[in-house]
N, C-alpha and C positions, 0 to 999 in steps of 0.2 A: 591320358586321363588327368584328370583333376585332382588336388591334392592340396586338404585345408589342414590348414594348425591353428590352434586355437592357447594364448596364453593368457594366465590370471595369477592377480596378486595383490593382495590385502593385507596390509600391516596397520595395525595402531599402532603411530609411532609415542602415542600420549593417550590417555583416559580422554582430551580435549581434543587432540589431530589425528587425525585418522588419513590414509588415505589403500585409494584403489588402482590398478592398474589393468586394463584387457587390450587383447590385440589381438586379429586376425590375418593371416597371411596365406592366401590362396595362389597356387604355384599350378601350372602344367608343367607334366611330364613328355616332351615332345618323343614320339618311339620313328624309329627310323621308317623310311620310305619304304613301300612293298612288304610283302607277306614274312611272316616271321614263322620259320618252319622247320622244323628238328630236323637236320639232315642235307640241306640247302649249303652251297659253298659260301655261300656271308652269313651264316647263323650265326656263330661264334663273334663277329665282327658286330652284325648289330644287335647279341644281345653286350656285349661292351659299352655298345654305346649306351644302351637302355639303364643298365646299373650304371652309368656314369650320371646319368640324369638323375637317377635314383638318389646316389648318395652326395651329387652335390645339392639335393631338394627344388630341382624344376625347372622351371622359369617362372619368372615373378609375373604372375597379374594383375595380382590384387594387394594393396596392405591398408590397415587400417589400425586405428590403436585410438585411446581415451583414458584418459585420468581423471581423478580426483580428487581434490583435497580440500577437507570438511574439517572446520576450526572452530571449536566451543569458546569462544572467548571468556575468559571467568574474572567479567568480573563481576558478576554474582557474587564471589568470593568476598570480597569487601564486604566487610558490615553495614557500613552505609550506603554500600549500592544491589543490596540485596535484592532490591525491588525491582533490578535491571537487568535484562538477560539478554543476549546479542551471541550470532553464530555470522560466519564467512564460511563464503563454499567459491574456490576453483575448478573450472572444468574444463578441458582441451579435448581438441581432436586434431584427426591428421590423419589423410587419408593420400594414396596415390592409387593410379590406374593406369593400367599399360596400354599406349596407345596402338591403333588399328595394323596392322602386318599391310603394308601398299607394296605398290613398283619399288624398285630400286631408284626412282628418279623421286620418287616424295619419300617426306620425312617429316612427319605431323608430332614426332614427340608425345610428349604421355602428360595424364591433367593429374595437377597436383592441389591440393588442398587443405586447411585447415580452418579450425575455428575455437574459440573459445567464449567463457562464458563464467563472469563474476554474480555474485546476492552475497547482498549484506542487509541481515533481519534483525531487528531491534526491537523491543517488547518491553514494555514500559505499566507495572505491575501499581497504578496509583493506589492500590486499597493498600498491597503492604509498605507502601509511603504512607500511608495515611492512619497506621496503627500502630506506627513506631510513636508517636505521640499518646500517651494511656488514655486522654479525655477522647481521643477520637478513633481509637480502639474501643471501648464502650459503647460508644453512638452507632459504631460499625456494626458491633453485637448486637444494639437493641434493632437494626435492619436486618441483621440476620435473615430475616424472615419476610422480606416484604416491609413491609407493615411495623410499624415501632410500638416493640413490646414496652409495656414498661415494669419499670422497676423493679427489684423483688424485695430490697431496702424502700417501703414505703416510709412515706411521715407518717406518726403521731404525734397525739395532745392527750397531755395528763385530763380527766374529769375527775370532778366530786361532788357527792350528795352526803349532806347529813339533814337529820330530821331527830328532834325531842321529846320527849312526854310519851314513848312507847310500854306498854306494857306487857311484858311475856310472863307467860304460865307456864309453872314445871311441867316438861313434856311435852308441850303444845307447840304447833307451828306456826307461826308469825310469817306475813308475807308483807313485804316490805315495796315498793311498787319508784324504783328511784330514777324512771325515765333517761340513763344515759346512752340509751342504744347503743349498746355493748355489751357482748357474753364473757369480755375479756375483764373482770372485778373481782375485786376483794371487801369485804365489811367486814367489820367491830364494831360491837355492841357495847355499849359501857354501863354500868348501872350508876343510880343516885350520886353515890360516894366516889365514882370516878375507874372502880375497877372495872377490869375486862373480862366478860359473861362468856362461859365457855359454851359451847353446843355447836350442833353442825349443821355447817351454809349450805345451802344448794344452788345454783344458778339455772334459775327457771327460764329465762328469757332473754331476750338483748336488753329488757326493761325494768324485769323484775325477779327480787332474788327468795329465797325462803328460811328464815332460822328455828332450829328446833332447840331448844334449851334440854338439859342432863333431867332425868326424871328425879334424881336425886338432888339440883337443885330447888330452890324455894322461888317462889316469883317476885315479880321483880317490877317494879313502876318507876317511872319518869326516866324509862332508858335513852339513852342519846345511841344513834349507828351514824359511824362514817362510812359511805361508802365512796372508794376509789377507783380508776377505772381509764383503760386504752383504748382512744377511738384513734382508727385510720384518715389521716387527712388528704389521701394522697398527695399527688406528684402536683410543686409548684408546676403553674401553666408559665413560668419564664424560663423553667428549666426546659421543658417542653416546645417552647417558640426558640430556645438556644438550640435544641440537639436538631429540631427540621431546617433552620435555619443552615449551621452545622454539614448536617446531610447534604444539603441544595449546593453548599458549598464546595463540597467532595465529589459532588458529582459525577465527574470524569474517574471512569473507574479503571480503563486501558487503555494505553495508546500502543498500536504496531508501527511501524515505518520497513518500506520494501524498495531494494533498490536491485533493480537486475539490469544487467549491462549482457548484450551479447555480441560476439565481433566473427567476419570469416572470411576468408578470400580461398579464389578458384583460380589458378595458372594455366594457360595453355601450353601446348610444344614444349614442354618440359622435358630436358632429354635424359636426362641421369634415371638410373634405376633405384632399388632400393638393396640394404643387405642389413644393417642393426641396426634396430629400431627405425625404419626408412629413410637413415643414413646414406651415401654412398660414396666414396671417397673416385669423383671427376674432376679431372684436368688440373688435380694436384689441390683440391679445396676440399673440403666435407662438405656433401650438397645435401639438404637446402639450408643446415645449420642447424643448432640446438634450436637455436628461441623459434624457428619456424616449426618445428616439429612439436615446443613444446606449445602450441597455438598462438603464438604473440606475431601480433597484427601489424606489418610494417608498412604504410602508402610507397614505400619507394625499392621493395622487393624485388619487382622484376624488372628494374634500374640495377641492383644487386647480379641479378641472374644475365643480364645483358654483360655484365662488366665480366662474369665468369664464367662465361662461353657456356649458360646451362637450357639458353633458348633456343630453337629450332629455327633457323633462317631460310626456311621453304615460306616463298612469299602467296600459297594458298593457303595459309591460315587462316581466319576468320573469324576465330573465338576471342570477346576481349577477358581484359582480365580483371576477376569479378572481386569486390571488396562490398561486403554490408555490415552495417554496425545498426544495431537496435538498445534504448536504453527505457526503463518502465521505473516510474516511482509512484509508489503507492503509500497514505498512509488510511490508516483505520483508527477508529476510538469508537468505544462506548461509552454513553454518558445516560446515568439515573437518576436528575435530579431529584423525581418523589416515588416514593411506593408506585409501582405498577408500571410507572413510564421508563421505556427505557428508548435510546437516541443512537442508533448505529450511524458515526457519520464516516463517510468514506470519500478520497480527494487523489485523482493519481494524473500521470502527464506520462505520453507515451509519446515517441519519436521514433522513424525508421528511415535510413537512409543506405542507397545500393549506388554506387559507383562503379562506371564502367570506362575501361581505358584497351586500348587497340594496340600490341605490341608486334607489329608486324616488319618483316625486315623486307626491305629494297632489293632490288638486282646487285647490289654491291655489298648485301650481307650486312648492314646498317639499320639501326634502326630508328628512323627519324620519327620529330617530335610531330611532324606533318600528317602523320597517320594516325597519332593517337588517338583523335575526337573524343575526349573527354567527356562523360556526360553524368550527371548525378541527377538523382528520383530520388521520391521518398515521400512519407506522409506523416502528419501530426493529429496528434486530441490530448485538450486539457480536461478536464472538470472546470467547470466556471456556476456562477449564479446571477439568471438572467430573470427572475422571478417577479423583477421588478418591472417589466414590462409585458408580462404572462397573460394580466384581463387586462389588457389596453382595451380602450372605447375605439374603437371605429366608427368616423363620422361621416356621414355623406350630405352632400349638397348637391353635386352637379354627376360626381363620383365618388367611389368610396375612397377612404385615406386613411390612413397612419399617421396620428400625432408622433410619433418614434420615426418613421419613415422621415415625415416633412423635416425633424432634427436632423436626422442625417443627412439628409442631402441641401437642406439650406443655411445647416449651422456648420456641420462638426465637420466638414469636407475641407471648408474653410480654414478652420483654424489646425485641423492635420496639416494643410498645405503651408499655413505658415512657422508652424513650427519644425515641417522638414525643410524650406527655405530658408528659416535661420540656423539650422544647424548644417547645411550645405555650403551656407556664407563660412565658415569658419574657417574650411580647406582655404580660401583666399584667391581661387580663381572662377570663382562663382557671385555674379552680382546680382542681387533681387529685384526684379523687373516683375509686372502684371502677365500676366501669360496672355498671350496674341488670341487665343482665341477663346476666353473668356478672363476679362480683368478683376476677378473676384478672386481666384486664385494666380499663384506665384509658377513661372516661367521653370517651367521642370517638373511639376507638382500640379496638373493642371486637373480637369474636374474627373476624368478617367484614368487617375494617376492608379496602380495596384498598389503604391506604397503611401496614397491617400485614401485607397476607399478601406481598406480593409481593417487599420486602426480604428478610423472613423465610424464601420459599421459593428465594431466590435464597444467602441466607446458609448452607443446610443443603446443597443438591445443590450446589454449589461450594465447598465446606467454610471459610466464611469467618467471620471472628467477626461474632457480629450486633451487637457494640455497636463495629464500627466497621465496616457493611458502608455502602452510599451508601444513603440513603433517597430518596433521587432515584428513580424507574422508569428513569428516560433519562439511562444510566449515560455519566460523562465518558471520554477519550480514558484519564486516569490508571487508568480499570479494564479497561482492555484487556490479555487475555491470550493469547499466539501460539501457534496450532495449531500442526502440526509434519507434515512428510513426510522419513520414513529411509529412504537406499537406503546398502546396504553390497556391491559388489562386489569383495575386496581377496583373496575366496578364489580367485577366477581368476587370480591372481597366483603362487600358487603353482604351484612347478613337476611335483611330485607330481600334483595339482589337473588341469593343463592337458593330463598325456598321456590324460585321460578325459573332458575338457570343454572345452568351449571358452570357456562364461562362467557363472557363476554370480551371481546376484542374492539379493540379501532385503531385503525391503522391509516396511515400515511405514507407517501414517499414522493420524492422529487429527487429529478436526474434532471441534469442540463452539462452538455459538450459543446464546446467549441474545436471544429474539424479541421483540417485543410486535408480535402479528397488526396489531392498529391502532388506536386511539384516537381518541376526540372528545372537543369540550369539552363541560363541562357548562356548559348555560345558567342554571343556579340557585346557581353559583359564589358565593358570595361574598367577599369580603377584607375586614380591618380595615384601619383608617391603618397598622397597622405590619405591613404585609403575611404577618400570617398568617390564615388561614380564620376565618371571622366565627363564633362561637360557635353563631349561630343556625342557620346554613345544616349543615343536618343531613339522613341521609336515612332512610327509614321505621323501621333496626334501631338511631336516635341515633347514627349515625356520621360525623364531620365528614363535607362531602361534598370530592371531592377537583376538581381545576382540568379535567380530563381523564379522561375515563369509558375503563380499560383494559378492551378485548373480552376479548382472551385476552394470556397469556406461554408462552413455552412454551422448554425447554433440550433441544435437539436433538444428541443425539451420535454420530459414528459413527468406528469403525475400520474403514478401508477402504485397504488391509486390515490387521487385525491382525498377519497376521505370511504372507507369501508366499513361495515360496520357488521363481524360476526359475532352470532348469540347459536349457541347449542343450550338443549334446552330438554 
């Protein structure tokens, strides 16, 4: 029967590192040959054996195990980089599998396994950069909302009205009519001789106010009223063209950046068991070693295991031994420069690559490098922007054509070729000659070269100069360019707008990639000491041959949508 264990274990070792621990370890319990029966003259013998399996825990089938470890980085912490936030996460595995039970004359050994797996996240908070500054904390707040409020410290301007020769009557109400459109006044009333007339103001209007004199006063002729008074001027319009301005400026409100790395290799014929943590101490070594169990990725491993007698030397093996490494970088930002529009732009570059190597032993228990066949695959995509060539005209005369096309192939092919022949010359056993079978291009580099068309046709549909586009196929992080997604909703803002809508949208987006389906190496590769392509290594039309045979490339573009335009209503 079968017999699983199951371990876990979680510590913080910090408020910031954390980590996890699991593993599973699947054992049979072999029980002796024939019936197992109370009373039988081997009962006692093979229940013996049955609890000897029992309590040494089985035989090993299966193990597996994986960790964790999750790192806050703080430095948040800092005052100054408070606007910054960044976490690291390690992940391993590590797996073994007990190989098939054969004849006594094979010996296939057991598949061993691991992998790991790094991210590093970074998060870049520009509003709280941007309001550690008080004037741009304010402007921040009047967006708050969309839409920029304003002020609530309006301007004002002092007014005043006076007027002479008034006459008031004890008791009577005097209306005074002082046009400062303003509820916000005060008046005095003076009589003849200069004193100040008591009685009480009313404020009728933004225009006009009311005085009633004491009935106990006497009346009174040739009054003079000053009347004084707070009108709102609002918000300077330069203060106003400084904070959008301002705004426009700020616009970048977050940046993320992602970087994941993943690595794994699979062993065949592996002969060692497992016993702590799938450990096993063979032929006087600890197999397969800390750093392989703790996932760490070594190209020359089962070079290692060949030197420590931990590989199966039965020459039917057949499995190579597997190594993939994948690496993804991403970054994002949103960007608002006005009310209503906001700009999701997003830029990443993804690579995978699987290696396969043959470690098979000879009739003399050796394991030559003859059998390795080496062979590595993989595939690529950046983000690029090819927009610029998006509504090209198509023109026909005889047939139809490509103004971009006829670049490519009668310009830029050209000048790729010459500047991989000048940098070919530089090894020093390479001399620039016209290529034999067409003398526009250079002798190595000729019109069906893959390490002339591919720069070149990357140089014309992304409109980039070819004598400084990467001659690289497996373009770096630096030629990475960020797609974009527009939504503009700032017309529902309007109040015209909203007694007929309820929201209005417009949207945009554009995606463009550049591909390579996938690639292998070529086994007929060669290099010089000074790592360029050996002059000889050439293929049927005399074209150096290149390190990796590209399948296909391909520049995939779409507007989705170009231009959309929703209204609920």
């Amino acid at each position: 029967f079968i017999w699983n264990r199951y371990y876990d274990l979680q510590f913080d070792l910090t408020r910031a590192l954390k980590f996890d621990f699991s593993a599973t370890n699947t054992s049979r319990i072999d029980e002796p040959e024939g019936v197992l029966r109370k009373g039988e003259g081997d009962f006692e013998e093979k229940m013996d054996s049955l609890w000897r399996e029992i309590f040494t825990l089985g035989r090993n089938t299966r193990y597996n195990h994986n960790f964790n470890i999750a790192y806050t980085i703080p430095i948040n912490k800092i005052p100054l980089l408070n606007w910054v936030s960044s976490s690291a996460r390690y992940s391993a595995t590590f797996g073994w599998d007990v190989g098939p039970i054969t004849a006594d004359t094979l010996n296939l050994g057991n598949n061993l396994k691991n992998s790991n797996n790094f991210q590093l996240n970074g998060q870049l908070s520009m509003t709280n950069l941007y309001n550690k500054i008080p004037y741009l904390k304010e402007v921040n707040n009047k967006f708050r909302n969309g839409f920029r409020q304003p002020s609530a410290e309006g301007r004002t301007k002092e007014v005043s009205y006076t007027q002479d020769g008034i006459s008031l009557r004890s008791g009577r109400t005097r209306s005074i009519n002082h046009k400062l459109k303003t509820e916000s006044v005060t008046a005095v009333f003076y009589s003849e001789d200069g004193q100040e007339i008591e009685g009480e103001l009313v404020v009728a209007s933004e225009n006009r106010i009311t005085f009633t004199t004491d009935t106990s006063a006497e009346d009174y002729r040739r009054v003079r009223v000053e009347v004084t008074g707070t009108v709102e001027k609002g918000e300077s319009p330069f203060i106003i063209i400084a904070d959008y301005t301002t705004r426009i400026l700020m616009g970048i409100r977050n940046i993320a950046v992602t970087y994941n790395q993943s690595n794994g290799s699979m062993l065949p014929g592996y002969m060692p068991s497992t016993s702590l943590l799938g450990l096993q101490n063979y032929n006087g070594t600890l197999a397969p070693g800390w750093p392989f169990i703790l996932g760490w990725q070594d190209p020359h491993f089962p070079e290692t295991a060949v030197r420590n007698d931990w590989l199966s030397k039965d020459p039917v093996i057949n499995s190579p031994y597997i190594m993939n490494h994948s690496n993804t970088f991403n970054i994002r930002s949103t960007v608002e420069p006005l009310p209503g529009l906001r700009i999701d732009l997003t830029a990443n570059r993804n690579y995978t690559k699987n290696i396969n190597e043959y470690y098979i032993a000879d009739i003399f228990g050796n394991f030559p490098d003859s059998t390795r066949s080496r062979q590595m695959t993989g595939n690529f995509s950046i983000s690029t922007i090819t927009i610029g060539t998006a509504f090209e005209k198509v023109f026909s005369s005889e047939n139809f054509a490509s103004a971009t096309f006829e670049q490519f192939k009668h310009e830029y092919r050209q000048q790729i070729s010459t500047r991989l022949a000048n940098e070919r010359a530089q090894g020093g056993d390479y001399v620039m000659r016209p290529d034999t079978n067409n003398p526009d291009f250079w002798d190595g580099y000729g019109e069906s070269a893959q390490s002339v068309l591919i720069p070149a046709f990357l140089a014309a549909y992304a409109k980039k100069d070819p004598n400084h586009v990467n001659l690289n196929p497996l373009l770096d992080i630096r030629d990475m360019l960020p797609n974009w997604r527009l939504t503009f909703d700032g017309l529902s803002k309007i109040p015209f707008i909203q007694k007929y809508f309820r929201s209005i949208n417009i949207n945009h987006s554009y995606r463009s990639s550049y591909t390579i389906g996938s690639f292998i190496s070529n086994p007929f590769y060669l290099a010089s000491e000074a790592g360029y392509v050996d002059t000889a290594s050439r293929d049927m039309n005399g074209n150096f041959l290149n390190e990796a045979d590209i399948g296909s490339v391909s520049i995939s573009e779409q507007f989705s949508p170009l231009i959309a335009l929703d209204m609920n209503w």
